[in-house]
Residue frames relative to the residue before (quaternion, step in Angstrom):
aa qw qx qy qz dx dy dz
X 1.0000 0.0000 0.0000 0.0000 0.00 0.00 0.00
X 0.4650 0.7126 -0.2413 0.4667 3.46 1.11 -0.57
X 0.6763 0.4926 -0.2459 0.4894 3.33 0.96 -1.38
X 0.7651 0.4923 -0.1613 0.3824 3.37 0.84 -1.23
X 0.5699 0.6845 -0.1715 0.4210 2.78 1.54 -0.66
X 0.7037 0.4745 -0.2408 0.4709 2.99 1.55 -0.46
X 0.4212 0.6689 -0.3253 0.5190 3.36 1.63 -0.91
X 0.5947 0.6337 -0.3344 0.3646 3.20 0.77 -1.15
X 0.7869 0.3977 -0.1464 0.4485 3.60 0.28 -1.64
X 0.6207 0.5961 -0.3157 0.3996 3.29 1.28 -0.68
X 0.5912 0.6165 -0.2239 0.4693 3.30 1.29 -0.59
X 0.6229 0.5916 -0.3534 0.3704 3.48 1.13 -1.45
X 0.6857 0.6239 -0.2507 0.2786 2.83 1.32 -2.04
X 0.6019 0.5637 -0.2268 0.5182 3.58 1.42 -1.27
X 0.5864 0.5088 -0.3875 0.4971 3.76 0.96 -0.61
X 0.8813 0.2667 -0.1121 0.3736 3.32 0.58 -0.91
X 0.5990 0.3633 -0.4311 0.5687 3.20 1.27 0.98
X 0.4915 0.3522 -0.5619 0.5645 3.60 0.68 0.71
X 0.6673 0.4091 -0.5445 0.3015 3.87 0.46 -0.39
X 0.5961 0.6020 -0.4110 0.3368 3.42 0.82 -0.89
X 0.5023 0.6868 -0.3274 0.4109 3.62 1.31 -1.30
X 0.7920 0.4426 -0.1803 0.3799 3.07 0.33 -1.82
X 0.7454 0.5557 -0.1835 0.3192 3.65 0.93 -1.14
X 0.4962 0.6636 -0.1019 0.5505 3.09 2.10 -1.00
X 0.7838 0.3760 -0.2450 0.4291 3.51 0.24 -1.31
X 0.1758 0.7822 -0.5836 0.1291 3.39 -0.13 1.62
X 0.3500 0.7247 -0.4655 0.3682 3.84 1.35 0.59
X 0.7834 0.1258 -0.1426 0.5917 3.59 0.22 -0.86
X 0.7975 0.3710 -0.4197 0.2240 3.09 -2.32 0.39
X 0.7901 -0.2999 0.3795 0.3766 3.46 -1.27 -0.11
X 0.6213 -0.4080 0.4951 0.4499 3.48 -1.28 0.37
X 0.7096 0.5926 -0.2582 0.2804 3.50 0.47 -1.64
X 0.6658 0.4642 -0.2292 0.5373 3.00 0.87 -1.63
X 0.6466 0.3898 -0.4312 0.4940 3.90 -0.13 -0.88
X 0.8638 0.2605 -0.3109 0.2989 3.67 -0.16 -0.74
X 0.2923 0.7530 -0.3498 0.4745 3.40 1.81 0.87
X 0.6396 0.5866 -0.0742 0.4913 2.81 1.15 -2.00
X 0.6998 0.4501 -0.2652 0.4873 3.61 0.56 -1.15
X 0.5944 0.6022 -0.1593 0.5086 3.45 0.72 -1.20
X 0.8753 -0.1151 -0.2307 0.4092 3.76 0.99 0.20
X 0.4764 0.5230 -0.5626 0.4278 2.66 1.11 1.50
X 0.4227 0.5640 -0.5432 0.4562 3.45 1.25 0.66
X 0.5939 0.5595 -0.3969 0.4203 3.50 1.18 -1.37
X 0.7912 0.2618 -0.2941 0.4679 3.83 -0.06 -0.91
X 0.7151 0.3543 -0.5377 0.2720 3.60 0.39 0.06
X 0.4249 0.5847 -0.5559 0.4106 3.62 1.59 0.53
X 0.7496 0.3896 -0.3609 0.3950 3.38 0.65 -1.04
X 0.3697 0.6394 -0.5079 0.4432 3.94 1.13 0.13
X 0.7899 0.4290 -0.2549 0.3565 3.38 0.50 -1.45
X 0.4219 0.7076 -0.3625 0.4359 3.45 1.44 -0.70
X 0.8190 0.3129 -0.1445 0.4587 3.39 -0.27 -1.80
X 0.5839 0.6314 -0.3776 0.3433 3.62 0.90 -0.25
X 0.5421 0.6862 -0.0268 0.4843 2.71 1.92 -1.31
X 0.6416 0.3753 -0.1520 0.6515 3.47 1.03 -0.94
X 0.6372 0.3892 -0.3944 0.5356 3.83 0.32 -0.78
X 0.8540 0.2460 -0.2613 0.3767 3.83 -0.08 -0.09
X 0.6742 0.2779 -0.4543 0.5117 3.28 0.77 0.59
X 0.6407 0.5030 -0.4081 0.4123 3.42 1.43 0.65
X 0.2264 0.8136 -0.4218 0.3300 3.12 1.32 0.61
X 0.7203 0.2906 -0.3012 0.5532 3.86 0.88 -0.47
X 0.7357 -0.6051 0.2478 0.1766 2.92 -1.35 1.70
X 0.6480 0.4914 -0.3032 0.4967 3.58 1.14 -0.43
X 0.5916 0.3869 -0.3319 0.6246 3.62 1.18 -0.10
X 0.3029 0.6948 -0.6482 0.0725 3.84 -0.31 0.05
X 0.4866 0.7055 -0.3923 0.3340 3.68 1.01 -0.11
X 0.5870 0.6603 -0.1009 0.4575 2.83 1.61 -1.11
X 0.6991 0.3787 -0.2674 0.5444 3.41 1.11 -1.02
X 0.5899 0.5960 -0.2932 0.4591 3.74 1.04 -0.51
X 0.5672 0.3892 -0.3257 0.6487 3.85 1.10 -0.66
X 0.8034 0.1854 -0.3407 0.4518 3.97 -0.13 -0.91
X 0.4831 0.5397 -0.5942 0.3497 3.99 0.40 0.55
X 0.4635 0.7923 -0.2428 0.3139 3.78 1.38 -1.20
X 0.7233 0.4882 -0.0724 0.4829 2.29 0.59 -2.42
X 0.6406 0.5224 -0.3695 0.4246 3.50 0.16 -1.63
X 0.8245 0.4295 -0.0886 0.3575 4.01 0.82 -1.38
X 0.4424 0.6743 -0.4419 0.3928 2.92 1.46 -0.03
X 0.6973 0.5826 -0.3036 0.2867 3.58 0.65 -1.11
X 0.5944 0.7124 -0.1862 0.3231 2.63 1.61 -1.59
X 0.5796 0.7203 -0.0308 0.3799 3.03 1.22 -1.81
X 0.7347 0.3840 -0.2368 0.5066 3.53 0.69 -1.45
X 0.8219 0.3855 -0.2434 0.3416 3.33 0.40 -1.30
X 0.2965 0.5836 -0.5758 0.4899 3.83 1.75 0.47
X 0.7758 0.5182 -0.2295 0.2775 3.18 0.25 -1.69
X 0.5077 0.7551 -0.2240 0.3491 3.45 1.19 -0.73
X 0.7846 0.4931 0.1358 0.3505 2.62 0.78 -2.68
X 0.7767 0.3815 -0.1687 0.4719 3.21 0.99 -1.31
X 0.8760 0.2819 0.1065 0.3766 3.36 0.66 -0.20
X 0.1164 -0.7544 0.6037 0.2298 3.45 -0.79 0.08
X 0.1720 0.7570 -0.3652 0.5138 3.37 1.85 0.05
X 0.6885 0.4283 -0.3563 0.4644 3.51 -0.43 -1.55
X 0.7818 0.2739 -0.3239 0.4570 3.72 -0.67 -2.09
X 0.8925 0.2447 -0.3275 0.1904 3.76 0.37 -0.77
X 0.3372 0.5270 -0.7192 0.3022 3.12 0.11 2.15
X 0.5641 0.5318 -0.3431 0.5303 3.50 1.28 0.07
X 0.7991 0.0636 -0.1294 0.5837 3.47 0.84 -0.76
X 0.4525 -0.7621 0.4329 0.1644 3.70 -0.88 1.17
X 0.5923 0.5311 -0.3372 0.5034 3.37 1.86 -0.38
X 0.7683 0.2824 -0.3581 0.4492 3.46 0.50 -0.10
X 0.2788 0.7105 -0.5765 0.2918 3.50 0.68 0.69
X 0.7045 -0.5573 0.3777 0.2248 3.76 -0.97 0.67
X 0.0657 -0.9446 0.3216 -0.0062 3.10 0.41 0.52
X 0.3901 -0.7274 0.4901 0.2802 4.37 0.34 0.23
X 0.0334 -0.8447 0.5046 -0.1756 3.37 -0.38 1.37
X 0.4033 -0.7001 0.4781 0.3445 3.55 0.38 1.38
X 0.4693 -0.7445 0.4084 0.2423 3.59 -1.25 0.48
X 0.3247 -0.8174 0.4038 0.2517 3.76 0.08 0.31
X 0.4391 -0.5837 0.5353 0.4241 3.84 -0.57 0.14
X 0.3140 -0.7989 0.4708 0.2039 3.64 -0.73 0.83
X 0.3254 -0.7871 0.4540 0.2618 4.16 0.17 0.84
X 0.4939 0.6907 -0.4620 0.2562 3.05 0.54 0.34
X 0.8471 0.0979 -0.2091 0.4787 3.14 -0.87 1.24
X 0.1712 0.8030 -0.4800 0.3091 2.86 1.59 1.26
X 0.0891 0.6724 -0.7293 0.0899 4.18 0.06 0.76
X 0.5019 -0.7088 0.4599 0.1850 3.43 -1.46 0.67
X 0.6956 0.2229 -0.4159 0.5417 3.23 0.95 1.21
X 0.6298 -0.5995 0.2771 0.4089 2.90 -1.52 1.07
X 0.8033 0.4129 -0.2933 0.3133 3.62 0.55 -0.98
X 0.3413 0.5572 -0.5003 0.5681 3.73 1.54 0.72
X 0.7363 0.3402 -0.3172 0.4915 3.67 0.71 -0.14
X 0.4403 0.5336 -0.4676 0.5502 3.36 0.70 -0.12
X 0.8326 0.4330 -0.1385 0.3163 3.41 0.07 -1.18
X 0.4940 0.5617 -0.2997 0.5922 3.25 1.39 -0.29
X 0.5628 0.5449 -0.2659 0.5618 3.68 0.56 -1.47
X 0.8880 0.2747 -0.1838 0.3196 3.74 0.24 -1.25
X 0.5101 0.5837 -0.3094 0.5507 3.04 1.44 0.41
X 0.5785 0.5431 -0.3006 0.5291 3.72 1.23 -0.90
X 0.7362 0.5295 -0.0983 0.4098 3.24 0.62 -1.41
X 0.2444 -0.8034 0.4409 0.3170 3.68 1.69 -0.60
X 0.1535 0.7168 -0.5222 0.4358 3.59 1.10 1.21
X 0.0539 0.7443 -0.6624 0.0657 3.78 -0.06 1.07
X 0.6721 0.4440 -0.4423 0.3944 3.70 0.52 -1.10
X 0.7748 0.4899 -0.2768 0.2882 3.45 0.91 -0.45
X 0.5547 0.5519 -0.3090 0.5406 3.15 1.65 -0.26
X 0.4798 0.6836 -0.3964 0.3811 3.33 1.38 -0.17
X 0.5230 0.7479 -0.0819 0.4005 2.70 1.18 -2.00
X 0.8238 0.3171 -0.0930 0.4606 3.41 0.39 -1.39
X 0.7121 0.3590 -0.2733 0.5379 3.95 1.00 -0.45
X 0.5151 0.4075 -0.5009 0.5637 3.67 1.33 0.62
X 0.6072 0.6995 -0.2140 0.3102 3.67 1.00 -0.60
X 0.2902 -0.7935 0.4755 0.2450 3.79 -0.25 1.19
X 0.5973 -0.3818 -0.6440 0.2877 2.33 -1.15 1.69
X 0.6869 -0.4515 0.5586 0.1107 2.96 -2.27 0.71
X 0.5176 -0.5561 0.5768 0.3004 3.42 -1.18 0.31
X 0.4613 -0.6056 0.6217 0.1844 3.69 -0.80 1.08
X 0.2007 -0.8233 0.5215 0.0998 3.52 -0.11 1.54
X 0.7107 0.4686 -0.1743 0.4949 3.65 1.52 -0.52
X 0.4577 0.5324 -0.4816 0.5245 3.56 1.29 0.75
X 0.0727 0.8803 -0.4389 -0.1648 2.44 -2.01 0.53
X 0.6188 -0.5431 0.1835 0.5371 3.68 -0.04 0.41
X 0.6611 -0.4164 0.3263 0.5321 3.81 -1.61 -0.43
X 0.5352 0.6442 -0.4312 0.3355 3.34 0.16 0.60
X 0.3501 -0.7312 0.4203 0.4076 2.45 1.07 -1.08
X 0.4404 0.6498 -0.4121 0.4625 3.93 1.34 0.28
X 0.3170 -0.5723 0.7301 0.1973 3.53 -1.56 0.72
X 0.5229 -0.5657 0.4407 0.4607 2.93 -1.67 0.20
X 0.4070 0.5397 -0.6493 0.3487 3.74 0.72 -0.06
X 0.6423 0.5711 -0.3133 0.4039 3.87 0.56 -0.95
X 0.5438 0.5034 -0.3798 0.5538 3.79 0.91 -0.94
X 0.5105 0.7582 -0.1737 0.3664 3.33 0.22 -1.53
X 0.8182 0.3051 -0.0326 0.4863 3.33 -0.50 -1.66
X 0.5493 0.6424 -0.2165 0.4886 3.81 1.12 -1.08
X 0.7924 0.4419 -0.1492 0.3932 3.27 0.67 -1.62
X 0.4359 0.7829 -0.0522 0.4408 2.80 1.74 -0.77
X 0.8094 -0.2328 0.1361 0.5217 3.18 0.35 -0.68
X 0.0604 0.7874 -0.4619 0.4038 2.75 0.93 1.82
X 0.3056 -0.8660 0.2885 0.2710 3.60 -0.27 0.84
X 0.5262 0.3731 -0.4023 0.6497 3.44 -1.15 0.71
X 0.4718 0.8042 -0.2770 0.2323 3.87 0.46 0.00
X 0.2655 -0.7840 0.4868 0.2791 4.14 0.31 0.92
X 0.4955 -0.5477 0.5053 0.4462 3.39 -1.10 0.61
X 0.4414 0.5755 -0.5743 0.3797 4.21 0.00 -0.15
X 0.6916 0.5540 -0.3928 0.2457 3.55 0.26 -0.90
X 0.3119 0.7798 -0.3628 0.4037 3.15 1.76 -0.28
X 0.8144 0.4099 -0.1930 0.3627 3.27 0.33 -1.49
X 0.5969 0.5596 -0.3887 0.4236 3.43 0.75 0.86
X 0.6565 0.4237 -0.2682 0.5635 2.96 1.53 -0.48
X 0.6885 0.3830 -0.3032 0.5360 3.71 1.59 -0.05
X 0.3581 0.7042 -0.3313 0.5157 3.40 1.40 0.41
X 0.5654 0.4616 -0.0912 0.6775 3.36 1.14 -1.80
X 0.7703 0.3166 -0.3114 0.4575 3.95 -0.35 -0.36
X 0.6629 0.4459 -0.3565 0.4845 3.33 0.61 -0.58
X 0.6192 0.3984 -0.4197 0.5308 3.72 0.86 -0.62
X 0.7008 -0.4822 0.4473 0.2761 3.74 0.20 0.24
X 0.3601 0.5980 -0.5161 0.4963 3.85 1.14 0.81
X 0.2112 -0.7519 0.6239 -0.0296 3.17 -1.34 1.15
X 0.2350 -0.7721 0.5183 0.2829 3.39 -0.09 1.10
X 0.3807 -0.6607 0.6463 0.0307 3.49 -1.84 0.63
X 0.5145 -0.5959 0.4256 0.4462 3.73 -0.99 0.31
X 0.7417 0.4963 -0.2930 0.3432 3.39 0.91 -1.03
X 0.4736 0.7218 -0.4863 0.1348 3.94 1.30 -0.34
X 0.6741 0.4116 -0.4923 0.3657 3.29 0.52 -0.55
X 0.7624 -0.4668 0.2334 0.3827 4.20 0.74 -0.12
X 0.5344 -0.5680 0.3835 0.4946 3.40 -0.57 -0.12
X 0.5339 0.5704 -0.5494 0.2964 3.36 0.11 0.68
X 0.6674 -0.0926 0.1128 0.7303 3.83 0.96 -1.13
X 0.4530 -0.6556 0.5177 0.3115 3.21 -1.52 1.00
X 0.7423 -0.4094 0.3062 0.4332 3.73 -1.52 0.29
X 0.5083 0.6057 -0.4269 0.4389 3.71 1.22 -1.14
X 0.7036 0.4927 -0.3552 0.3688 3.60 0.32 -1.62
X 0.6405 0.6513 -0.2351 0.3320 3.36 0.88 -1.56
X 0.8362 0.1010 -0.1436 0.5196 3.50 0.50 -0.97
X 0.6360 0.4653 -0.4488 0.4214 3.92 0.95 0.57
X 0.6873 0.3497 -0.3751 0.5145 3.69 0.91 0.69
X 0.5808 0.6477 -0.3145 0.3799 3.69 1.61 0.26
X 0.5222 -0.8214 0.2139 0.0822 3.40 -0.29 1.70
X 0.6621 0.6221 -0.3515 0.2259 2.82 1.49 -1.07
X 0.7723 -0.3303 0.2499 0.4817 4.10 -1.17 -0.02
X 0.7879 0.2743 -0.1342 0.5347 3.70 0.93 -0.83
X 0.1598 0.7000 -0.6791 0.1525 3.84 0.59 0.21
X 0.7708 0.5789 -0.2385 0.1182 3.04 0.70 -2.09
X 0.7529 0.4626 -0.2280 0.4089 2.80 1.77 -0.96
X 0.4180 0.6587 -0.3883 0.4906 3.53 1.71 0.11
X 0.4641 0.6937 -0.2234 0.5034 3.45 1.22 -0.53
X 0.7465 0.2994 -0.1255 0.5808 3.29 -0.03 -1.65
X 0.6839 0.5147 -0.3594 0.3718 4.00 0.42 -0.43
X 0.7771 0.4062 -0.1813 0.4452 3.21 1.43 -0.69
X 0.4216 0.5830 -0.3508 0.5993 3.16 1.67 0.16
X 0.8259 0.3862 -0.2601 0.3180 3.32 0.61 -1.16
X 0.5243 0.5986 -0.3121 0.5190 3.42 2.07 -0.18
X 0.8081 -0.2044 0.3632 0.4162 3.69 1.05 0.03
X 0.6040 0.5325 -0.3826 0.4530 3.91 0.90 -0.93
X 0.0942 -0.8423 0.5069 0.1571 3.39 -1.09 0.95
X 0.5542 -0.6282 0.2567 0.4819 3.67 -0.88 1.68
X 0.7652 0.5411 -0.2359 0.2570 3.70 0.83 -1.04
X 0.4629 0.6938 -0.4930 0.2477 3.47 1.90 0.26
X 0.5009 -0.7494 0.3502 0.2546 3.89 -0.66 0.94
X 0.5577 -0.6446 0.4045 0.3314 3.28 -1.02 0.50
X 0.7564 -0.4765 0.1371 0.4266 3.75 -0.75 0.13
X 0.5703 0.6361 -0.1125 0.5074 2.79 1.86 -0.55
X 0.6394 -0.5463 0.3327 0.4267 3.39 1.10 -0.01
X 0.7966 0.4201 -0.1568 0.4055 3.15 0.51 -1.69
X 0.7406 -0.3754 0.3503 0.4335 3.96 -1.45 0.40
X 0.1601 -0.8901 0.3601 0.2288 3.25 -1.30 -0.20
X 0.0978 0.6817 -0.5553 0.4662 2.41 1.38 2.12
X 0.6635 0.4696 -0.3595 0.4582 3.57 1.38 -0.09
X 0.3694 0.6898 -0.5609 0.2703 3.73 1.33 0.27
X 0.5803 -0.6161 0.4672 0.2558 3.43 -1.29 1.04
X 0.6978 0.3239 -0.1212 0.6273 3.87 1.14 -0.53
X 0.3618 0.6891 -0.5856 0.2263 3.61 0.76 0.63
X 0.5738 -0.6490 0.4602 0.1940 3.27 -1.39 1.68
X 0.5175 -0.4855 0.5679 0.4171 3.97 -0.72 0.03
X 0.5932 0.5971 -0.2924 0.4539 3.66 0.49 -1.65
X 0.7617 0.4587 -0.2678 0.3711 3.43 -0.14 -1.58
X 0.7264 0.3130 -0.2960 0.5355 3.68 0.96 -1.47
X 0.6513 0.4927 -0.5583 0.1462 3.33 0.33 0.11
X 0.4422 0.6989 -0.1871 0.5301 3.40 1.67 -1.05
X 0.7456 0.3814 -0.3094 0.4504 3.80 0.82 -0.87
X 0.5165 0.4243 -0.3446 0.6591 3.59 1.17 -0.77
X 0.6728 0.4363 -0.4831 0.3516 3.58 -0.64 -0.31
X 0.8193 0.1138 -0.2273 0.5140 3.96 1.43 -0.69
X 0.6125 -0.6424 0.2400 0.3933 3.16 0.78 2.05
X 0.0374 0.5695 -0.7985 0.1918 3.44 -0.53 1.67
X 0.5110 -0.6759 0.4276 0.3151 3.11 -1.30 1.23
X 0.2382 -0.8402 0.4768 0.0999 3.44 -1.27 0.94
X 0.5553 0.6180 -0.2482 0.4981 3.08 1.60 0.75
X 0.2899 0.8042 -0.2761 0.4393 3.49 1.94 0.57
X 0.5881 -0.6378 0.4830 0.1186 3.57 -0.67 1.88
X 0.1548 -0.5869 0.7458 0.2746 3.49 -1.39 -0.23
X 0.1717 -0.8338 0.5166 0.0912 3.62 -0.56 1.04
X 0.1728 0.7417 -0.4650 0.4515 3.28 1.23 0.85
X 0.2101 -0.7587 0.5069 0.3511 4.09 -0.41 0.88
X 0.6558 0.0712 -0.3717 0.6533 3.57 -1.63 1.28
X 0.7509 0.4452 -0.4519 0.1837 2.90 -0.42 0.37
X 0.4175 0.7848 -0.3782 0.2584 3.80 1.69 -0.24
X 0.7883 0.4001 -0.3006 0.3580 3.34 0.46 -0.52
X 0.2304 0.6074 -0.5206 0.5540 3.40 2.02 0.70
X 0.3739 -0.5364 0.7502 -0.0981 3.07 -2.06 1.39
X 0.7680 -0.4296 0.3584 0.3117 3.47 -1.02 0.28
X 0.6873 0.5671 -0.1067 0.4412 2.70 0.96 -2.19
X 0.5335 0.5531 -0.3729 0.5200 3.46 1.26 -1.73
X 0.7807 0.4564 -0.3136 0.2895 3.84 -0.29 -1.55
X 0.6917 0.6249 -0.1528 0.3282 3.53 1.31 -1.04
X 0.6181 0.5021 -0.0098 0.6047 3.03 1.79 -1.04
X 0.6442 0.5322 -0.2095 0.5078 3.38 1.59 -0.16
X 0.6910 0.4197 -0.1563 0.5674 3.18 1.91 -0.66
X 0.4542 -0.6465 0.4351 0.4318 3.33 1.90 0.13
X 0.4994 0.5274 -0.6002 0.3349 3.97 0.61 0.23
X 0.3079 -0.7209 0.6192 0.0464 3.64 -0.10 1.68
X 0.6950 0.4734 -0.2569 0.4763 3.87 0.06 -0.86
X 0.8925 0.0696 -0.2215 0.3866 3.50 0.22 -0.44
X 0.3825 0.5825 -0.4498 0.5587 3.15 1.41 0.49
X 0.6836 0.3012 -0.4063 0.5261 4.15 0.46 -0.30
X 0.5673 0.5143 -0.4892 0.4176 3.84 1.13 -0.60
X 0.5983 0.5250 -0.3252 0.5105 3.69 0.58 -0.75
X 0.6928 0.4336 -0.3822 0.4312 4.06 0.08 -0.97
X 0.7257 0.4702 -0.2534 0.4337 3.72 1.18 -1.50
X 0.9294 0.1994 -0.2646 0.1626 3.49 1.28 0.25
X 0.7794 -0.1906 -0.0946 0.5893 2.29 1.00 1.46
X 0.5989 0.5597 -0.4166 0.3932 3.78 1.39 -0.43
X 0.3329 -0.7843 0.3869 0.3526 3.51 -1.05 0.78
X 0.7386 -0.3154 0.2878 0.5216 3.74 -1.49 -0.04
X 0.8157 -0.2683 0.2601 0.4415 3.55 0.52 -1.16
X 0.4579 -0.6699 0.4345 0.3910 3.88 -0.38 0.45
X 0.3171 0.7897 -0.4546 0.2630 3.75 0.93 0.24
X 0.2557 -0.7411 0.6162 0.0749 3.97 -1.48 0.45
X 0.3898 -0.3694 -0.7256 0.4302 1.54 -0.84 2.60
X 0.5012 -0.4999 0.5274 0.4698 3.91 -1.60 1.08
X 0.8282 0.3514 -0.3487 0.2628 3.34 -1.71 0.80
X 0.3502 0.8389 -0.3433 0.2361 2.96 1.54 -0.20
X 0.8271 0.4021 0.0169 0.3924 3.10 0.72 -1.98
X 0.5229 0.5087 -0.3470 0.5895 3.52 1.84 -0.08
X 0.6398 0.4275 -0.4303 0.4720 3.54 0.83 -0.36
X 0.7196 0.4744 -0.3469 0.3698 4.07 0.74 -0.13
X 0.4728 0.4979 -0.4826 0.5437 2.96 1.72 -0.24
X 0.7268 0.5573 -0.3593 0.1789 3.75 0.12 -1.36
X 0.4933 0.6356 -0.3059 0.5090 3.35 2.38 -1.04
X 0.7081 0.4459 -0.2812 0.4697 3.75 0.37 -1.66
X 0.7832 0.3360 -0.3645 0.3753 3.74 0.48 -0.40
X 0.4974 0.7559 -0.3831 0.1857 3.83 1.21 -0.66
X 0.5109 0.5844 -0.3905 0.4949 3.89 1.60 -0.33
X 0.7164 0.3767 -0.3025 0.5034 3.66 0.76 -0.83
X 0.5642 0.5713 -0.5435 0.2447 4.20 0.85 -0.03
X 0.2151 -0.7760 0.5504 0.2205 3.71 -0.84 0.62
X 0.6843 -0.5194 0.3252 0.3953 3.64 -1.20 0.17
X 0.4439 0.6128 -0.3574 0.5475 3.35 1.44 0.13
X 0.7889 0.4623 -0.1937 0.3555 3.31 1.11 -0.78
X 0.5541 0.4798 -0.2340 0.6387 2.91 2.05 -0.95
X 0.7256 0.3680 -0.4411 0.3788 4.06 0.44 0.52
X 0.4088 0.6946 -0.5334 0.2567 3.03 1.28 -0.38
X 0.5040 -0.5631 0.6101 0.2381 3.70 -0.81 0.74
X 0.7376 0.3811 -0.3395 0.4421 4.12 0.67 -0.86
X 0.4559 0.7362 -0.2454 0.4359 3.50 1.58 -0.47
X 0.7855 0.3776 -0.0451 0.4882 3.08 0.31 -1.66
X 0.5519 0.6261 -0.2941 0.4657 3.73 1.26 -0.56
X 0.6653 0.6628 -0.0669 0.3371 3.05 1.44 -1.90
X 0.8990 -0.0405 -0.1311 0.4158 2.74 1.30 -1.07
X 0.1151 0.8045 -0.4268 0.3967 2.96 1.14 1.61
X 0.6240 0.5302 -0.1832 0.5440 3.02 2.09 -1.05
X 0.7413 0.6148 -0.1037 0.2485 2.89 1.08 -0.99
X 0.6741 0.4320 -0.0534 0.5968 3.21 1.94 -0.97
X 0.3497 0.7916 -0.4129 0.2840 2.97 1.39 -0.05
């Protein structure tokens, strides 16, 4: 009994350090989720306290029942969330419908362009195969530089993606300058009908976006082609600093509406500074974009800055792009 007894405590200890986990972690997620989280790590550190409870007043030899119920208990938790976690295995010896199940494989369409050597290329571009994509746009027939796949992406669009994809080696470049040099012209729609290419490579972080950017501008991409949404994409909600700086620098218009209703006499800057993107909201003000289209001008950035000032945190008030921001701003 002794033996078990220990198992026992070991368990509590696990009961009550996932409750503490669970109750504690109030940094990430949703309101919901955090007050989920709390909500059952009180539950298991009652039932911690329970089985703890039973293990120590079952300690005399005429109670051992006692240590067997709080060893359960203590393991019960333990138990489910193995079962949970590891596997879909586990629930499906209890449940026969989620057992695993053999599923003939399917050819995958992707990167289905309607010639063979647009696939080839595509493949060699995924794969970071440049000598070979060379190979293939010097190669009779060529890759159809104006197809595209079920998506609705060119390979200028594959490309560009791969590009400035994070975690990404500057080489990857050379597929998208491979593709230009063969005489592809990027388009708003290449990256698909989900987000145009503009959106794609002015809210992408990695180290070279910028220069995927400047390549596609210089092939022909114009800064002012809109986002699916109509509006500029100095109004993207994830717009890089980098990207707007590089776009202002090749005269994206800086006199552009939010067309959002109530919402027209919002400027970039206005829209940027509303989402707390400090950095590219002061890159925008320093070049040249105004606060807002509002009477008297500034008006309407100062009511955002009022309505939003309960939600600014002290993180926000040090940010160095912050404090720049609105230095300009209050002026």
């Amino acid at each position: 009994m002794s033996t078990l007894s220990i198992f026992g405590w070991i368990f509590v200890a696990i009961d009550f350090i996932a409750a503490a986990g669970l109750a504690l972690s109030r940094d990430t997620g949703d309101a919901a989720s955090r007050g989920l989280g709390t909500g059952l790590g009180t539950a298991l550190a009652a039932l911690g306290a329970v089985a703890a409870l039973l293990l120590w007043v079952g300690r005399a030899p005429e109670r051992a029942l006692l240590v067997i119920v709080g060893s359960v208990l203590a393991a019960a938790p333990v138990a489910l969330a193995v079962t949970l976690t590891v596997s879909r295995q586990g629930l499906g010896l209890i449940y026969p419908s989620m057992r695993t199940r053999k599923v003939p494989l399917e050819p995958s369409p992707q990167y289905a362009y309607p010639d063979a050597a647009g696939r080839e290329a595509a493949i060699a571009l995924v794969m970071n195969d440049y000598a070979k994509l060379d190979t293939l746009l010097r190669a009779t027939p060529a890759p159809d530089l104006s197809a595209r796949d079920e998506r609705g992406q060119s390979l200028v669009g594959l490309a560009t993606s791969v590009a400035v994809s994070d975690g990404g080696r500057l080489v990857e470049l050379d597929g998208l300058r491979l593709l230009l040099a063969a005489g592809a012209r990027p388009r708003p729609d290449d990256y698909g009908r989900d987000e145009s290419l503009l959106e794609l490579v002015a809210r992408a972080r990695s180290d070279h976006a910028r220069a995927a950017l400047e390549m596609l501008l210089d092939a022909g991409l114009s800064p002012d082609a809109p986002m699916n949404d109509g509006r500029s994409v100095l109004f993207h909600p994830y717009l890089n600093p980098n990207a707007a700086r590089v776009l202002l620098a090749r005269g994206i218009d800086r006199t552009v509406h939010d067309t959002r209703g109530g919402a027209t006499d919002w400027s970039p800057v206005t829209y940027q500074a509303d989402l707390k993107n400090w950095a590219a909201a002061l890159v925008l003000l320093e070049g040249g974009v105004p606060q807002d289209h509002a009477t008297p001008p500034g008006s309407v950035m100062a009511r955002v800055i009022k309505i939003g000032e309960p939600n600014i945190t002290s993180d926000d008030r040090a940010d160095p792009n912050y404090i720049a921001l609105m230095a300009l701003v209050k002026r």
